[in-house]
Structure formats: structure tokens, C-alpha cells
C-alpha positions as CSV (number, residue, x, y, z in Angstrom):
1,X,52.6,2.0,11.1
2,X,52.1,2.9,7.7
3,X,48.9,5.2,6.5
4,X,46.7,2.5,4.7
5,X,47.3,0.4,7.9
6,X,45.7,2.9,10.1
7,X,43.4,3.2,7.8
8,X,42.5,-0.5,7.9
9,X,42.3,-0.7,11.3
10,X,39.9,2.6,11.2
11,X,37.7,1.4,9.0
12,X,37.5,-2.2,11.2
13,X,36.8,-0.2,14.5
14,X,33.5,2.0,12.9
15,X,32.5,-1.8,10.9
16,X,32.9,-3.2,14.8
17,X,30.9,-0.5,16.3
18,X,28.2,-0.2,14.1
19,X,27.6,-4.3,14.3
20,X,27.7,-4.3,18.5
21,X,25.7,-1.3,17.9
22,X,22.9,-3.9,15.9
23,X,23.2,-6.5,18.4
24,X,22.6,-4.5,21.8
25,X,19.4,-2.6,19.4
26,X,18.2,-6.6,18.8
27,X,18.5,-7.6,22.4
28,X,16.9,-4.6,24.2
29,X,14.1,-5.2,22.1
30,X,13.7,-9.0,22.7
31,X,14.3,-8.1,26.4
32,X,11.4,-5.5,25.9
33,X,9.3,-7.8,24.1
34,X,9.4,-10.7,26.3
35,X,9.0,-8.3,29.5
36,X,6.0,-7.2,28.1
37,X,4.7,-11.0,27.3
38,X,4.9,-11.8,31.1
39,X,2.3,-11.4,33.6
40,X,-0.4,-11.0,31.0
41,X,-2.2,-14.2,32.1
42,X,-2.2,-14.7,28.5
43,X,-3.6,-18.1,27.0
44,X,-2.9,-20.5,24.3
45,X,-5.1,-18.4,21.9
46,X,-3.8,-15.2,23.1
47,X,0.0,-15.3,23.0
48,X,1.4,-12.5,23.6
49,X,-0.2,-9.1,24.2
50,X,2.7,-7.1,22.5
51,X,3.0,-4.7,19.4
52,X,1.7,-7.3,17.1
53,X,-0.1,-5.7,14.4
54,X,-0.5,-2.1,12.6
55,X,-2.7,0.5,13.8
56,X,-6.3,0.4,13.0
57,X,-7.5,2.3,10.2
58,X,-10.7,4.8,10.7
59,X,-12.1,4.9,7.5
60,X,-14.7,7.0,7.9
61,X,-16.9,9.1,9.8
62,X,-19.9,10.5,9.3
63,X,-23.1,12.7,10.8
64,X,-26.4,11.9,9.8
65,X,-30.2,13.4,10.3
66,X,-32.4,11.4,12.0
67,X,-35.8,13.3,12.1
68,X,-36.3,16.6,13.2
69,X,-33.6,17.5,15.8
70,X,-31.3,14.4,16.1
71,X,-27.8,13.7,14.9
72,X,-26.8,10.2,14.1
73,X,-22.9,8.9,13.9
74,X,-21.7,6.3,11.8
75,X,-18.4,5.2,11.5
76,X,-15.9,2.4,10.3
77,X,-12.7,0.9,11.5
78,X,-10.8,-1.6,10.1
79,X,-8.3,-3.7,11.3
80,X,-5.8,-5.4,8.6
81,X,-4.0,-7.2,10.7
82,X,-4.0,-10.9,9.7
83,X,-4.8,-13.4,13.0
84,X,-4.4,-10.7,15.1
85,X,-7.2,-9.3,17.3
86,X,-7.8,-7.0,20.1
87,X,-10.8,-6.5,22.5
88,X,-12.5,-3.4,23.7
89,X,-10.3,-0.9,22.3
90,X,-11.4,3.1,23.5
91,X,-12.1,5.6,21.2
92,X,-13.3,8.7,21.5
93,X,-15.9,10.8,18.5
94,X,-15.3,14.7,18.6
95,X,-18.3,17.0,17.5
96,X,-17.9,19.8,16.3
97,X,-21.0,22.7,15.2
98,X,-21.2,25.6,12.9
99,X,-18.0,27.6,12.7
100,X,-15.8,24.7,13.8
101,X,-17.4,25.2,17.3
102,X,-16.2,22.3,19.6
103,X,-19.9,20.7,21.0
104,X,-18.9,17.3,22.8
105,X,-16.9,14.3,22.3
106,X,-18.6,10.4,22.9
107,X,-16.5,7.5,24.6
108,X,-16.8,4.3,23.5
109,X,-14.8,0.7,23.2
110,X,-15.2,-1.7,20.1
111,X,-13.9,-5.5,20.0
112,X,-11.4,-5.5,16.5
113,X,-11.6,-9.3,14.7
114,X,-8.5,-10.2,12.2
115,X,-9.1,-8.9,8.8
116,X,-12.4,-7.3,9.5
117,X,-13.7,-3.8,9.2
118,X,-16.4,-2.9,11.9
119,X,-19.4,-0.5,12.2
120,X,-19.8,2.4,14.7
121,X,-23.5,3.5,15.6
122,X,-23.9,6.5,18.2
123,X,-27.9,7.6,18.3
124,X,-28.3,11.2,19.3
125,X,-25.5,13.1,19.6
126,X,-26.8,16.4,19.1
127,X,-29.8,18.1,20.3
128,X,-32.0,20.5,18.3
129,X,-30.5,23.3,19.1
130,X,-26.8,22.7,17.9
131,X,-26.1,21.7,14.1
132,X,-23.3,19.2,13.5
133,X,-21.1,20.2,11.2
134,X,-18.2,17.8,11.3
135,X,-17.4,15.1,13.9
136,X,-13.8,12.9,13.9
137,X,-13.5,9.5,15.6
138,X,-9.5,8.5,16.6
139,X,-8.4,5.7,19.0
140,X,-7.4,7.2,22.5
141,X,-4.2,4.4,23.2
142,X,-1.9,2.2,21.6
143,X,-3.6,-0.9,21.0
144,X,-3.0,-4.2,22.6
145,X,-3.3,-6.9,19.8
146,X,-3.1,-10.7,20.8
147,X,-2.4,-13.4,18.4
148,X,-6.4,-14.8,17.4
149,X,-6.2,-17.6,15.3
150,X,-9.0,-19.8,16.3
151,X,-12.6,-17.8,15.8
152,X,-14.9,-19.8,18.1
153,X,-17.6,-17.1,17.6
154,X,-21.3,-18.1,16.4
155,X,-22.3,-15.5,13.7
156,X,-25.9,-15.4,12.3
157,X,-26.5,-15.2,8.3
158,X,-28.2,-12.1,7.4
159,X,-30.7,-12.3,4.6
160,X,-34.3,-11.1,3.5
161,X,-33.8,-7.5,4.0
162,X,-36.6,-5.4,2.7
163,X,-37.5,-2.0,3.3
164,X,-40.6,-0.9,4.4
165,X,-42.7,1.5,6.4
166,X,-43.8,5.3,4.9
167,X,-41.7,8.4,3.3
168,X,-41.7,10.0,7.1
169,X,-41.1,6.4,8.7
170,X,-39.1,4.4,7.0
171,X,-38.6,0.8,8.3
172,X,-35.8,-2.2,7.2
173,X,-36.0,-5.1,8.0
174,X,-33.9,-8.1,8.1
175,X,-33.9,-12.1,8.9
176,X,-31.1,-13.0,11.3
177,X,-30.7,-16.8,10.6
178,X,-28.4,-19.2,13.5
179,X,-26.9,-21.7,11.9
180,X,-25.4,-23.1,15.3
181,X,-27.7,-25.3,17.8
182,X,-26.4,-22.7,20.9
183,X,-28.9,-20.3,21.4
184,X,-27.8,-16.2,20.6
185,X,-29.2,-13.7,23.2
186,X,-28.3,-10.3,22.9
187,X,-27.4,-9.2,18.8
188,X,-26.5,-6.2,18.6
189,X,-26.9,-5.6,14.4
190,X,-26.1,-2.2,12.5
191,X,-27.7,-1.0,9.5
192,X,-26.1,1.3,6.7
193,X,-28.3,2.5,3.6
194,X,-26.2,4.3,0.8
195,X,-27.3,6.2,-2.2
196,X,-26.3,5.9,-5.8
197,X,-23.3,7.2,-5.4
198,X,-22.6,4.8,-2.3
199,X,-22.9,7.9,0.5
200,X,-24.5,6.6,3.5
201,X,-27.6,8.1,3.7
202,X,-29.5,7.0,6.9
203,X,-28.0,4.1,9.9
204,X,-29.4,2.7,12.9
205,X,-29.4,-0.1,15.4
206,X,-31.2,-2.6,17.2
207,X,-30.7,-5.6,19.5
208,X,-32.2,-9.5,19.2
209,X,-32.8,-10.3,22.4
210,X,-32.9,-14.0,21.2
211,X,-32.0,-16.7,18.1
212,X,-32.8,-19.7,18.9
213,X,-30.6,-22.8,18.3
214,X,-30.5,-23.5,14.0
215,X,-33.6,-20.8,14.2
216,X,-34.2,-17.3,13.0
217,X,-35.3,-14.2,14.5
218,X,-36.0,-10.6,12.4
219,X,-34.4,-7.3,13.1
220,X,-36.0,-4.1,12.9
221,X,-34.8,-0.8,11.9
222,X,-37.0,2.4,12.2
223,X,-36.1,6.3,11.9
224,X,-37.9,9.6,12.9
225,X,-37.7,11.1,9.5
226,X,-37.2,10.7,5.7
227,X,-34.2,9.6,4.1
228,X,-31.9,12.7,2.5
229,X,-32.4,11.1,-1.1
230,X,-33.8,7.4,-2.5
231,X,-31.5,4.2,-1.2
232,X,-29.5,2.1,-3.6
233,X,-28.2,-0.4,-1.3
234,X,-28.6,-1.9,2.2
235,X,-26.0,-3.4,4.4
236,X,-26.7,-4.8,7.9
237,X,-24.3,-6.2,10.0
238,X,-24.4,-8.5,13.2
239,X,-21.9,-7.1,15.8
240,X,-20.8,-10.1,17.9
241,X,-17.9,-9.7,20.4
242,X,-15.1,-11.3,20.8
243,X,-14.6,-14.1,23.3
């Protein structure tokens, strides 16, 4: 057998290697995928629970003063992902003090919509006696997005907001508006105030405990103390889970 005949049939066996090699890499991860498909008691809307979409994105997180002796977190997460959704995703905010002195973390879960970017609120996190420094949210697990194509969720129009109250009390409020004819109990609603420069100044919370069918209810926002400097622009946000 001649040289550029061994060399043929060389070149052949590493071309035949590398495409068995591509094929068993395709079907180990179809076998993997559909493994992970079954049992899930998934539903028409669901699909399949597997590695769907990209990692969430934390795009912020911040401290804030609330008063004398109370730290405020806000936060933001976004998920990019495009018809894909995933529910009750942990996370976990680390505190840390002067010095880079570690002073608790906060557990939490929050429901991630297609193509949305949601709004963290933790009230109190530190105590007068410890200054907060920094704090970092991350996600604690891989996340498990299903397939969300059909939003059957009832979100009320926010309008009217208008701030209010003294210097030393500041108050917002805002006009929560139901366009559906199902009642809404329960609203959770986030509020973020930014300066001039868009830094959030001041956030809080509050709950609706009803809007009624096509009717309206108004959210309230208070705080212990001042705001750091004068507010440029408000922005509150209904938090409604997903189903």
C-alpha cells in the first residue's frame, strides 16, 4: 500500500471518528433532555421543565435609609428569555457592614414572567447598630424555566401617582385601576423613586387587600424619614404571581 493511500484512509478514520463522536454528543443530550421532561406532571402551558432559557440577569442591588436606624433593599432581576417563565425561584441577599464585615444574608423566592424585569423589596435589614455598607443578591440554583406562552394573569393599570405627606414623612400614592370583572385580593405593589441622575433614592411596599371587578383601589407608600436628595421620577409596580 502506497503512502498517499495510508494517508487517505488516515485521514477517513479521524473524519469517521470525529462525526460518531457528534452523533453519540447529540443523542446523550436528547436522551438527557427527554429524561428530564418526564415525570414533571407538566401541562400543555408548561412543556417541558428543562434548560430552556438563559440565566437571569441581577441588575442591580441596592441599600437604602429608611429613617433613623433602618436599612432598606431594593433590587432588580430580569429575565430575557422570550416565552419562557419560571416560578418561585430562591435567592439569597448578602449584607455586608463597615470594613467588608459579613452581617446576614435574607432568603427569598420571586415568580420570573417572559421578557420582564422584576422588583425586589426587603424592609429592615439592618438594625441601628450595624451600618450597611454593601449587600449582593445572586440566585442560589439553576433555574427551572417552562415554556409560558399564554399569560392568563389579570394585571391592574397604575396611574395617578402623586406624592405627598411632609419633608420627615413623605407619602406616594398611587391608583391601582382592574380592568378585568374578577375581583384582585392581595396586590402586592413596589415603589422606586430616583433622583436626577436616575439613582434610586427611597423604595417601599404595600399590599391591596382588594380591587374590585372593573374598579379601582389606591396604594399607599409611607417612610420613617426624608428622602437622601429631591425625586425626579416615580415608578410603581404591581407584583402579581404567576399562575
Amino acid at each position: 500500500m502506497s503512502w498517499a493511500t495510508q494517508r487517505r484512509l488516515i485521514i477517513i478514520s479521524i473524519l469517521s471518528s470525529i462525526a460518531v463522536a457528534i452523533v453519540a454528543v447529540f443523542f446523550i443530550t436528547s436522551l438527557n433532555h427527554t429524561s428530564s421532561c418526564a415525570g414533571n406532571g407538566q401541562n400543555k402551558e408548561e412543556g417541558c421543565r428543562g434548560p430552556l432559557g438563559m440565566a437571569p440577569t441581577v441588575l442591580f442591588t441596592k441599600a437604602i435609609p429608611n429613617g433613623v436606624g433602618r436599612t432598606d433593599v431594593i433590587a432588580e432581576v430580569e429575565n430575557k428569555n422570550i416565552a419562557v417563565a419560571a416560578k418561585a425561584v430562591p435567592y439569597t441577599i448578602s449584607i455586608y457592614g463597615s470594613n467588608n464585615i459579613f452581617l446576614r444574608k435574607v432568603h427569598g423566592t420571586i415568580d420570573l414572567p417572559p421578557s420582564s424585569t422584576i422588583a425586589i423589596f426587603v424592609p429592615g435589614v439592618a438594625s441601628a447598630t450595624h451600618i450597611v455598607s454593601s449587600v449582593f443578591l445572586s440566585i442560589d440554583t439553576p433555574v427551572q424555566w417552562y415554556r409560558f406562552t399564554n399569560d392568563t394573569r389579570i394585571i391592574p393599570v397604575v396611574s395617578n401617582t402623586t406624592r405627598g405627606g411632609t419633608t420627615d414623612n413623605p407619602i406616594i400614592h398611587a391608583t391601582f385601576t382592574n380592568k378585568d370583572t374578577t375581583p384582585l385580593t392581595n396586590v402586592r405593589a413596589i415603589v422606586m423613586v430616583r433622583d436626577t441622575s436616575g439613582n434610586i433614592i427611597a423604595a417601599s411596599k404595600t399590599i391591596l387587600p382588594t380591587i374590585s371587578g372593573q374598579g379601582t383601589a389606591v396604594a399607599t407608600f409611607t417612610w420613617n424619614g426624608s428622602f437622601v436628595s429631591t425625586p425626579a421620577t416615580i415608578e410603581v409596580v404591581p407584583i402579581i404571581p404567576l399562575p
